[in-house]
MARKEGU-845660 format. One record per residue (C-alpha): x, y, z; residue in one letter. Coordinates in pm, whole numbers, padded with zeros to 5 digits, always signed. Layout:
<nodes>
XYZA;...
</nodes>
This chain:
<nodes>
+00000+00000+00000X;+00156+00331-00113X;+00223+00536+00190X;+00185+00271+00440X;+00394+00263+00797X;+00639+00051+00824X;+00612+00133+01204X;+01022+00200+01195X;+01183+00490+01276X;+01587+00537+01151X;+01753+00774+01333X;+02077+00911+01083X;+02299+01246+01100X;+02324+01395+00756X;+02588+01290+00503X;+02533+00921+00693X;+02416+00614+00492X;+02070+00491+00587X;+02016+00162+00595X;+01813-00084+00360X;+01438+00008+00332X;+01207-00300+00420X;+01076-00444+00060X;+00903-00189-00165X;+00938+00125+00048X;+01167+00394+00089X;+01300+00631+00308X;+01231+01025+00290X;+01361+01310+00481X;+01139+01414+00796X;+01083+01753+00632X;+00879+01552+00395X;+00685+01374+00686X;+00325+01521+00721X;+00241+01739+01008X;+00041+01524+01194X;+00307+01221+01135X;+00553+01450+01316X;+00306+01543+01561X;+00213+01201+01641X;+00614+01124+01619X;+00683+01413+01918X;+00404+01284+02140X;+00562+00912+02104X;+00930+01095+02196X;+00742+01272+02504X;+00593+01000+02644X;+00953+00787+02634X;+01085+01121+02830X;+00837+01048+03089X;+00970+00757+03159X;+01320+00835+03148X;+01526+00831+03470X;+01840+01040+03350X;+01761+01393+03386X;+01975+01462+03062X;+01831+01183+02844X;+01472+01343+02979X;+01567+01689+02834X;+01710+01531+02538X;+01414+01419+02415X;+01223+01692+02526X;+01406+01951+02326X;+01361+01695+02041X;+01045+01721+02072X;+00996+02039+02068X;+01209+02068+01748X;+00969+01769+01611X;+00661+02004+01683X;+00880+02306+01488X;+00891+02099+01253X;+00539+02050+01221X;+00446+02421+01199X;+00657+02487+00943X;+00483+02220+00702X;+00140+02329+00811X;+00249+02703+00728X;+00409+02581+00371X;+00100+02398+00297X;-00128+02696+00327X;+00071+02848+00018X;
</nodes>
């Protein structure tokens, strides 16, 4: 099915090599990730947070979160154009 979830998420720094795709799918950029994909994507990151014991892994994720939610506002303001 064309646009279906795999239900993985890969994690890779820019200029890295991504990994194999699972059969007939490929990856794409999270700027190309719908808004309410990365929405549901920050939520998922906030509710590992919560259960994070490290006060610096909690924050982590937090502020990637956050970022995740920029993210999101920046497609829905590019798709009102």
């Amino acid at each position: 099915m064309l646009g279906a979830r795999t239900g993985k998420v890969i994690v890779a720094q820019e200029g890295n090599d991504l990994p194999s795709a699972p059969r007939g799918f490929t990856w794409r950029p999270q700027l190309q990730r719908l808004a309410t994909e990365l929405r549901d994507l920050a939520q998922q990151i906030r509710r590992v947070a919560a259960t994070a014991t490290a006060l610096d892994r909690r924050d982590s994720l937090l502020r990637l979160s956050r970022k995740i939610v920029a993210l999101a506002a920046e497609d829905d303001s590019r798709s009102r154009y």
